[in-house]
N, C-alpha and C positions, 0 to 999 in steps of 0.2 A: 450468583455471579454468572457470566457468559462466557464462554470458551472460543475459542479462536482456532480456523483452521485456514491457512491457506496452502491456494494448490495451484496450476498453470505455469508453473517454471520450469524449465530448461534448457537447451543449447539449441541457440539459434544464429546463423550468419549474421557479421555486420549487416545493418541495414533492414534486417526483417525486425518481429513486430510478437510480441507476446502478449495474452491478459492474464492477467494474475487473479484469483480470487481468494476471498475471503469470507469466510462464511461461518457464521456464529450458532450458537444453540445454549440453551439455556437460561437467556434473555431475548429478548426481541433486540436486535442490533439496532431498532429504528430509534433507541433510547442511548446511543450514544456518539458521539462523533467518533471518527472513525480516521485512524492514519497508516501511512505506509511510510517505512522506514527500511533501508538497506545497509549493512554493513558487508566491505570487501575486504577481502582476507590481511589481517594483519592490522587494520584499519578501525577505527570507530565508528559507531553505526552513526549513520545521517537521516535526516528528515528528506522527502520522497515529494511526500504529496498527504491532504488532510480534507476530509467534506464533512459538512456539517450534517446533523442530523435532518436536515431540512432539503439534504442533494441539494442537487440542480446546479446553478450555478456560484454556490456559497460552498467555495475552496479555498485551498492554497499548496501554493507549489513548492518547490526548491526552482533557484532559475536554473541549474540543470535539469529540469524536469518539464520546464515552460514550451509548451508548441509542440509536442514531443509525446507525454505523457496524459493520459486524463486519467482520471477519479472519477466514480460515480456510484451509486447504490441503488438497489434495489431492496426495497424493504422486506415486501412481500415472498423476495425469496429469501431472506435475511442475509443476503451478501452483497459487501462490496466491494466493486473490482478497480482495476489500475491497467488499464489500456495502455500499452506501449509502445511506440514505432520509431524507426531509424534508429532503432539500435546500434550503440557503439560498446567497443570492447568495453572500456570504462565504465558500463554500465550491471559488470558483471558483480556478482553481491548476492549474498545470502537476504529475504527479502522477506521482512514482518509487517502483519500489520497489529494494529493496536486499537484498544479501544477507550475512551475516555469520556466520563462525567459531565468535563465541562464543556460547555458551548464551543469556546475558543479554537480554531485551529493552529492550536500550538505547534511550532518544530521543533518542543522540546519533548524528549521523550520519557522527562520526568511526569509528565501531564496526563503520561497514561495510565489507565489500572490494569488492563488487559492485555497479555500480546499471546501470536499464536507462536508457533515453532519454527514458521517461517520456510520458505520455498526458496531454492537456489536455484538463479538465472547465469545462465555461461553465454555470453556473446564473442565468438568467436570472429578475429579478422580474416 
């Protein structure tokens, strides 16, 4: 099975800009699609953003996440990350990613088999 770590979260002003990584061991992550998912306190977690095993441009977003957010992966170093700019408070959320079998980029987060422990992002106004 593959293990999940992510790391790049913290507290950043409105407006600024974090990446978040994710970075696998135990499988080659290049064998799974890959999501990011955040839940804020009190709150249910939500779908983020999802790339396929193929990057590039074969994703999917949340539309709070559209124009804002990217996904992307790097195989070779077995992580993928979640670029994020113009941070808003609301974007503040304990922040997994997940890894999954099938093709699909699912937002649901039943789809996944993997998740890490997840990184906390505080976006401060």
């Amino acid at each position: 099975q593959v293990q999940l770590v992510e790391s790049g979260g913290g507290l950043v002003q409105a407006g600024g800009s974090l990446r978040l990584s994710c970075t696998a061991s135990g499988r080659p992550i290049s064998r799974y699609t890959v999501g990011w998912f955040r839940q804020a306190h009190g709150l249910e977690g939500t779908f983020v953003a999802a790339v396929s095993w193929t990057g590039g441009d074969n994703a999917n977003y949340a539309d709070s996440a559209k124009g804002r957010f990217t996904i992307s992966r790097d195989n070779a170093k077995n992580t993928v990350y979640l670029q994020m700019n113009s941070l808003e408070p609301e974007d503040t959320a304990l922040y997994y990613c997940a890894a999954a079998f099938s093709p699909a980029l699912s937002i649901s987060s039943k789809q996944y088999d993997y998740w890490g422990q997840g990184t906390r992002v505080t976006v401060s106004s």
